[in-house]
GUSESE-35942 format. One record per atom (N, C-alpha, C): z, y, x negated; residue in three letters. Coordinates in pm, whole numbers, padded with zeros to 5 digits, always signed. Atoms other than C-alpha are relative to their C-alpha. Example, Ala and Ser with C-alpha at 12.3 -4.5 7.8 and 13.67 -1.06 7.14 Angstrom:
% residues 2
+00000-00119-00089ala +00780-00450-01230ala +00000+00120-00090ala -00006-00119+00082ser +00714-00106-01367ser +00073+00109+00077ser 
***
This chain:
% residues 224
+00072-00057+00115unk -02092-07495-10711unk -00090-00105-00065unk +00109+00139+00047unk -02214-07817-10839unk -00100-00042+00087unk +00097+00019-00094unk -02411-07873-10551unk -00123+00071-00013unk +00120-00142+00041unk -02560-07532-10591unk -00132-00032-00129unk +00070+00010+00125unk -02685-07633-10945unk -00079-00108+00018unk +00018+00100-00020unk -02782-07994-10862unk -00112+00062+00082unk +00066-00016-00112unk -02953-07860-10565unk -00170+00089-00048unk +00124-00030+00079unk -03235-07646-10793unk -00017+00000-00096unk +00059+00110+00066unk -03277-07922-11001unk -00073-00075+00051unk +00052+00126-00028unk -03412-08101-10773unk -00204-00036-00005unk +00172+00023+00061unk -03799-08219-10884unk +00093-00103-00142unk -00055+00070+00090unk -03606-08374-11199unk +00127-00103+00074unk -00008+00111-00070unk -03485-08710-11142unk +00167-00013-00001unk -00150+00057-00023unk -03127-08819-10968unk +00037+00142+00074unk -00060-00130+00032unk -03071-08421-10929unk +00032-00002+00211unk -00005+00002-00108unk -03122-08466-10533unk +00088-00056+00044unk -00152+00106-00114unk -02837-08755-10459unk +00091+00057-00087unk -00137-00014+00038unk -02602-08562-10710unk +00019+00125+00081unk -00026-00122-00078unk -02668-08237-10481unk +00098-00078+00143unk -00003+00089-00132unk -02663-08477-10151unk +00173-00025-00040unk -00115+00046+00007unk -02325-08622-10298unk +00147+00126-00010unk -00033-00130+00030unk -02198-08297-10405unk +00065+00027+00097unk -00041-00078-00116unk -02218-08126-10036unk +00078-00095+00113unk -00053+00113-00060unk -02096-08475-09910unk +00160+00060+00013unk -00136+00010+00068unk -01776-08424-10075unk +00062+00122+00075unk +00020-00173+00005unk -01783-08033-10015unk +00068-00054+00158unk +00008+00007-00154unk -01841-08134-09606unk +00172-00053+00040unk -00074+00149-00042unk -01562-08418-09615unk +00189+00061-00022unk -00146-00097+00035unk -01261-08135-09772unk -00037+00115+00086unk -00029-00101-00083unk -01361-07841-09548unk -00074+00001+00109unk +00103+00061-00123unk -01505-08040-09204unk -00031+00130+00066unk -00025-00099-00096unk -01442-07691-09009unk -00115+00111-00061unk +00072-00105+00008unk -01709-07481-09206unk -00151-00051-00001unk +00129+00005-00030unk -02057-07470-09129unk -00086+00014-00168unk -00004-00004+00124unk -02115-07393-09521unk -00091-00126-00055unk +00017+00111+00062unk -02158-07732-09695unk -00135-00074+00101unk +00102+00075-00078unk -02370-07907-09395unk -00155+00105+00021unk +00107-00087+00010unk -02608-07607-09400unk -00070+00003-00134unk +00094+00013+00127unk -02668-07650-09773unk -00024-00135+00000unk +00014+00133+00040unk -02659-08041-09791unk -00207+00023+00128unk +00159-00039-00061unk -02982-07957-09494unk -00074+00054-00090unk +00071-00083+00063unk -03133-07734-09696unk -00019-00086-00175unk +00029+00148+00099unk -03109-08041-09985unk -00131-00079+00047unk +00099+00037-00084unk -03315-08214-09774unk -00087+00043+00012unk +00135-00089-00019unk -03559-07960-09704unk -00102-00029-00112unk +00084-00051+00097unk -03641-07905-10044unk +00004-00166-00034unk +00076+00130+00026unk -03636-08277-10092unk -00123-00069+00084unk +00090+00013-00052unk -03872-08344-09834unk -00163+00063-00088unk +00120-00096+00049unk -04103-08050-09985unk -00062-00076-00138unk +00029+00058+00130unk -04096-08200-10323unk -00056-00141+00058unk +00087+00153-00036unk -04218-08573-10166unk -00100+00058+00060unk +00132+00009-00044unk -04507-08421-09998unk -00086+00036-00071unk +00105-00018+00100unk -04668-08308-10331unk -00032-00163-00071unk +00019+00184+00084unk -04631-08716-10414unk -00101-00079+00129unk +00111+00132-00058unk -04868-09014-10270unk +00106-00053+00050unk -00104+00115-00092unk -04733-09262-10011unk +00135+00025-00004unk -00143+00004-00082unk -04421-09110-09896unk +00017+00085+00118unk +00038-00059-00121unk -04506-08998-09581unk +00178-00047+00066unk -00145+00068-00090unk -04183-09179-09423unk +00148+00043-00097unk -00126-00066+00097unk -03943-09071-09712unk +00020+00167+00030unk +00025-00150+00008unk -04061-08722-09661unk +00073+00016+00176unk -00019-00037-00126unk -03988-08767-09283unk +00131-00014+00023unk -00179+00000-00008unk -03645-08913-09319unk +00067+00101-00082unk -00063-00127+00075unk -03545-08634-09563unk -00006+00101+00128unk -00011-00149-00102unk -03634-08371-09266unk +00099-00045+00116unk -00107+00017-00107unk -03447-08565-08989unk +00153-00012+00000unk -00158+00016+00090unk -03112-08627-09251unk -00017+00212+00017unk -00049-00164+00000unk -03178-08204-09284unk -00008+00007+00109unk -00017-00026-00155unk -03206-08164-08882unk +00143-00056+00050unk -00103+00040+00005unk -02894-08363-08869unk +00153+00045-00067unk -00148-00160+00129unk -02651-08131-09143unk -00046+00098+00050unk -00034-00116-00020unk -02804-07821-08997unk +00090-00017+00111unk -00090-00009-00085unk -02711-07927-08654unk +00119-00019+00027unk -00159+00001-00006unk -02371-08019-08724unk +00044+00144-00060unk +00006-00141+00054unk -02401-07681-08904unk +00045+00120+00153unk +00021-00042-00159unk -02493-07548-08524unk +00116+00011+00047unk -00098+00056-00045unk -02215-07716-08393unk +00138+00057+00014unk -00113-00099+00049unk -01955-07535-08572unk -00030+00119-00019unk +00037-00166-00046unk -02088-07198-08559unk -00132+00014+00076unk +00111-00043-00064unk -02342-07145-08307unk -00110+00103-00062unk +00070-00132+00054unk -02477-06832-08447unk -00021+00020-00163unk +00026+00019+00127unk -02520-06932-08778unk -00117-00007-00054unk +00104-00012-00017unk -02801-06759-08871unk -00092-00114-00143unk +00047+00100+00085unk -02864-06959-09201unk -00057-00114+00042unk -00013+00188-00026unk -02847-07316-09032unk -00128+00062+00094unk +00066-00012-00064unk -03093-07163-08808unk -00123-00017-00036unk +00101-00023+00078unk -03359-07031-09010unk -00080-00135-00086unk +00077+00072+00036unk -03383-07343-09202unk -00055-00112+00111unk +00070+00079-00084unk -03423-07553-08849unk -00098+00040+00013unk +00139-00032-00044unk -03743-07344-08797unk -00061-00054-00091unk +00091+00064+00130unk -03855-07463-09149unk -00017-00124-00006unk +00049+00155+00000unk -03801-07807-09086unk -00101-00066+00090unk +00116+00045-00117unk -04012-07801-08759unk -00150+00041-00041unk +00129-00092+00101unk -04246-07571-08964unk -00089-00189-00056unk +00054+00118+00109unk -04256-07907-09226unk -00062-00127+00087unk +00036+00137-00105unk -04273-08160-08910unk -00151+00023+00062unk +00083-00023-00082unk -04546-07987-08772unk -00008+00020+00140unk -00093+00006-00141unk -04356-07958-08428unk -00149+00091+00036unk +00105-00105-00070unk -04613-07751-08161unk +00167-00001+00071unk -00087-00069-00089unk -04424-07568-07875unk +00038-00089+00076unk -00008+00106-00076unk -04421-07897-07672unk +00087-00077-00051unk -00086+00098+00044unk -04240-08094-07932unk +00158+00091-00003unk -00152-00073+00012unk -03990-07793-07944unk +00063-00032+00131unk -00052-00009-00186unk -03970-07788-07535unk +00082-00165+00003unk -00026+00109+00009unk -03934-08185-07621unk +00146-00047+00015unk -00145+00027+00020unk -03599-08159-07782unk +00045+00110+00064unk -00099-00077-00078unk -03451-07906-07611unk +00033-00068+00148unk -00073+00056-00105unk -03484-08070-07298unk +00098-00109-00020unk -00110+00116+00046unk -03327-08378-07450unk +00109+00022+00006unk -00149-00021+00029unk -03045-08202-07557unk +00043+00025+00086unk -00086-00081-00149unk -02985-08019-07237unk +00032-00122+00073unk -00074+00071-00062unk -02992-08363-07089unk +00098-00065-00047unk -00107+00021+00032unk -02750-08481-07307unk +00176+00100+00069unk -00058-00102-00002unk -02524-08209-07295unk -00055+00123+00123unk +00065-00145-00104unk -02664-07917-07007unk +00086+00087+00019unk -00055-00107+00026unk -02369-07713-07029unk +00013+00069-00085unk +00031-00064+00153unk -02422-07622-07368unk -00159+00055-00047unk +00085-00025-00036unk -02739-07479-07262unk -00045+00104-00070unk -00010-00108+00104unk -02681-07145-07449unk +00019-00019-00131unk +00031+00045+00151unk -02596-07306-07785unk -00146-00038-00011unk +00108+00056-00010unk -02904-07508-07732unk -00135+00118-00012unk +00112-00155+00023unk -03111-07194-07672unk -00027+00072-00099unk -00032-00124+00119unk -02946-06986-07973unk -00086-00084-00119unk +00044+00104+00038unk -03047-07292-08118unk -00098+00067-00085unk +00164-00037-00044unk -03415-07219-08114unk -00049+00131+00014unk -00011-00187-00083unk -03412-06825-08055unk -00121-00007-00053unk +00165-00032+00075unk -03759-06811-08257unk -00108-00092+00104unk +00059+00075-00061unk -03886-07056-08030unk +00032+00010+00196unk -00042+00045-00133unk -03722-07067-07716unk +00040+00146+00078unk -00089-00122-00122unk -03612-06774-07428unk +00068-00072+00106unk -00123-00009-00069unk -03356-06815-07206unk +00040+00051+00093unk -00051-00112-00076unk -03243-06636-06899unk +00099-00067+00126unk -00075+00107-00106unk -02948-06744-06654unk -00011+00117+00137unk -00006-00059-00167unk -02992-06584-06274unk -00024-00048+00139unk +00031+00112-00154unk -03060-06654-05901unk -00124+00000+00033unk +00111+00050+00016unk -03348-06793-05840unk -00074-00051+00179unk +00075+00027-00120unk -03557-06882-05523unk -00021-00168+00004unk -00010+00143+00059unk -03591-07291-05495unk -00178-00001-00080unk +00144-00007+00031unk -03995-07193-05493unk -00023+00021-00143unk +00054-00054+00140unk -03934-07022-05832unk +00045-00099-00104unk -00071+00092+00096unk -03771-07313-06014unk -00164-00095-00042unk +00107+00117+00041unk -04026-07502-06266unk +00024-00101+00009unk -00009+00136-00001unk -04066-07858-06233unk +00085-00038+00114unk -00086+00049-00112unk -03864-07882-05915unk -00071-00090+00112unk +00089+00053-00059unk -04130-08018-05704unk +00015-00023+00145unk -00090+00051-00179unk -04004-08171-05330unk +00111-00057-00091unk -00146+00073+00116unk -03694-08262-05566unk +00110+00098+00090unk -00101-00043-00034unk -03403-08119-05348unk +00129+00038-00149unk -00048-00011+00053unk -03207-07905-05602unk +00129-00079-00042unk -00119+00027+00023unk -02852-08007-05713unk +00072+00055-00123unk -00043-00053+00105unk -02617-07880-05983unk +00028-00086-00097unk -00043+00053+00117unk -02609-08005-06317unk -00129-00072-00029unk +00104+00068+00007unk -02997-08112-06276unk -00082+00065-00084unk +00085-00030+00068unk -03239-08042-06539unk -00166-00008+00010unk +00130+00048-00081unk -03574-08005-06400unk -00109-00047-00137unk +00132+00089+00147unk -03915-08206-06562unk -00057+00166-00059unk +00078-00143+00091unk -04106-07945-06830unk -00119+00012+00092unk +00127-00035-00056unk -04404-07782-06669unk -00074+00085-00110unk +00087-00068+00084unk -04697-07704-06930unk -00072+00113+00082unk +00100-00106-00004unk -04865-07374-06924unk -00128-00030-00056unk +00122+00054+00030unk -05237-07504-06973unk -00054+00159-00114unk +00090-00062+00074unk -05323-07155-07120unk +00063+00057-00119unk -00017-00003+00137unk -05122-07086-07383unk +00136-00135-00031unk -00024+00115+00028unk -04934-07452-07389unk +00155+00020-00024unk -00113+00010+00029unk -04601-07319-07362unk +00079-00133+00140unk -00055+00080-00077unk -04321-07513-07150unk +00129+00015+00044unk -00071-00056-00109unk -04109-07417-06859unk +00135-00112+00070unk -00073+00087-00077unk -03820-07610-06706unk +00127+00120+00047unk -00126-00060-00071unk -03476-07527-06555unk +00110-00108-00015unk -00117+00054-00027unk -03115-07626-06571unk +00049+00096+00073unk -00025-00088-00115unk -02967-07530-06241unk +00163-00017+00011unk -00109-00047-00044unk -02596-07413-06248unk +00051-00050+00105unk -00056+00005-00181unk -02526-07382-05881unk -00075+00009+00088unk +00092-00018-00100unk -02672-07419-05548unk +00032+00058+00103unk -00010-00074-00140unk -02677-07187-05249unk -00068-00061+00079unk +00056+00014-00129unk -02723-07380-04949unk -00061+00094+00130unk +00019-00108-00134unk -02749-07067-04726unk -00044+00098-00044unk +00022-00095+00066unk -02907-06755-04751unk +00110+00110-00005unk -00101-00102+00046unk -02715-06495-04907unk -00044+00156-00026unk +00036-00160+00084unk -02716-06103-05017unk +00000-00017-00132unk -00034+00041+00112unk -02809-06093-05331unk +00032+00117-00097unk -00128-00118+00048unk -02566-05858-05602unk -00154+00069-00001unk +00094-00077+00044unk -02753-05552-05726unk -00049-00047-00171unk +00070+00052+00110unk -02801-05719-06092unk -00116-00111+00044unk +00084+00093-00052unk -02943-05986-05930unk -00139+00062+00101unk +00054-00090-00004unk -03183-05775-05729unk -00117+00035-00034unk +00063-00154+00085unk -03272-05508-05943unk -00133-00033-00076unk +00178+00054+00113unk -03573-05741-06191unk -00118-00050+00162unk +00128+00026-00069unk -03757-05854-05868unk +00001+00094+00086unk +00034-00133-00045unk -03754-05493-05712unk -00086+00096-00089unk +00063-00081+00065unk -03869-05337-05990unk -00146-00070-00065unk +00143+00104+00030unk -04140-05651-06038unk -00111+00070+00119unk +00049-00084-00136unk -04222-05552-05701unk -00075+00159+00011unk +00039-00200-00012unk -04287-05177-05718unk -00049+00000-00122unk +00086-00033+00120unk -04463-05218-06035unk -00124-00077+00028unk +00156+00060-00053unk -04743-05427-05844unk -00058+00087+00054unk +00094-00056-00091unk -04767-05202-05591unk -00075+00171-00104unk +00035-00110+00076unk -04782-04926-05884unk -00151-00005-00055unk +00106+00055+00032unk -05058-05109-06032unk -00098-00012+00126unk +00043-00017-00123unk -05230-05139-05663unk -00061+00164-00008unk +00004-00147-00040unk -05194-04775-05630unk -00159+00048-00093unk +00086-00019+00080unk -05341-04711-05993unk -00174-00092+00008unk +00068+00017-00007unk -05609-04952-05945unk -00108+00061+00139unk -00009-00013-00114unk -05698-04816-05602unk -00075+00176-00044unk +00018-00124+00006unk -05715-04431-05711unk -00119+00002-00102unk +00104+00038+00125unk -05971-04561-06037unk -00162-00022+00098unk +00086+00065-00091unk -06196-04699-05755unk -00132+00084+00038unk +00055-00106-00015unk -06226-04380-05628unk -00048+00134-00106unk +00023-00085+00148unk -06219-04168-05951unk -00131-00080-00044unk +00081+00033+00108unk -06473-04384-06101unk -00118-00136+00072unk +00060+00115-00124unk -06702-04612-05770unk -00094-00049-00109unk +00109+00042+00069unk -06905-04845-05907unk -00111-00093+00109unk +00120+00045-00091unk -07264-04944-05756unk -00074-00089-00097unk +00058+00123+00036unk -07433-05267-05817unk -00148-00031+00027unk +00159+00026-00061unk -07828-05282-05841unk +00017-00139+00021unk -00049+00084-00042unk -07838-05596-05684unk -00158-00099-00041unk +00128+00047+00092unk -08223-05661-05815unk -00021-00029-00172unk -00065+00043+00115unk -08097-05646-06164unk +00091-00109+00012unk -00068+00131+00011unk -07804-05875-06094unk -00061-00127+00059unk +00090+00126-00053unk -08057-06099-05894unk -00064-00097-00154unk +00052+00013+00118unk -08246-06111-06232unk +00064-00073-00085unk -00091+00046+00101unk -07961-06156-06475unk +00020-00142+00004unk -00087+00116-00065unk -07816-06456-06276unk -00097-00102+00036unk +00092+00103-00026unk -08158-06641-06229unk -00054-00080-00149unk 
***
């Protein structure tokens, strides 16, 4: 409760390290709840916010966001799905200025830290990041390159040049041999499949519904 109060005070002076000390305390009697480290972040936040309306504290302002990236994610930690602790990580990347690259950045990090915790890591990020675990072709794996798969390998990021997102893989398991593959597994590149040739079809029947002829003395023209 004192934290609470302390905590929007803060612009008036001291009010920030008696919040900070506050959720300290808070964290240090009930380690097991995600609670306290989600507000002591969210201290941070708004202390950060408040130093960037001030002169020369560019570096105060930055260590305030990485102390709040640090309490949400222990926030994380203990409840994955904690949508609070979440919401304010987007705000702090918001405040950092993060692009999609610096997000792809840390995520891979973490995955190489950790790569079985791949799905926290994801939930992580849900505003930022997608996710999908299935079987895969070696051709279809990003960043794999002549890199002979293996399990527990985290492949390099591969930028999308046109809208600058960033692609990688952590690879589970490896099938040396070819296999049948289930009907879940399957079922998305059959129906990828038959929706090309659908598109084929449709483009195909337009052709004829609607031929188009090219004066070729006009486009001579245009193009000179």
């Amino acid at each position: 409760m004192r934290g609470f109060i302390f905590r929007n005070l803060i612009g008036f002076q001291g009010a920030d390290t008696l919040a900070i000390e506050s959720y300290n305390k808070a964290a240090s009697l009930e380690p097991a709840s995600p609670f306290s480290y989600t507000e002591l972040g969210r201290v941070y936040l708004a202390q950060a916010q408040t130093l960037a309306s001030q002169k020369d504290t560019t570096q105060s302002q930055q260590d305030a966001l990485n102390k709040a990236l640090d309490s949400l994610n222990k926030a994380i930690q203990l409840k994955s799905d904690y949508v609070s602790a979440d919401y304010l990580i987007a705000m702090v990347y918001a405040q950092q200025g993060k692009s999609d690259q610096a997000i792809a950045k840390t995520v891979f990090d973490e995955l190489k830290k950790k790569p079985g915790d791949w799905r926290i890591t994801a939930d992580k990020y849900n505003e930022k990041v997608a996710a999908d675990s299935s079987r895969y072709e070696w051709a279809q794996i990003p960043g794999i390159n002549k890199m002979t798969p293996r399990a527990g390998m985290v492949t390099t990021p591969v930028i999308n040049k046109t809208d600058n997102t960033a692609s990688f893989a952590y690879i589970i398991k490896v099938y040396p041999q070819p296999m049948q593959r289930s009907f879940n597994e399957a079922k998305g590149l059959v129906i990828n499949d038959y929706q090309i040739v659908l598109e084929e079809q449709w483009i195909n029947e337009l052709k004829k519904k609607y031929p188009v002829s090219i004066d070729k003395k006009v486009l001579n023209s245009i193009t000179k």
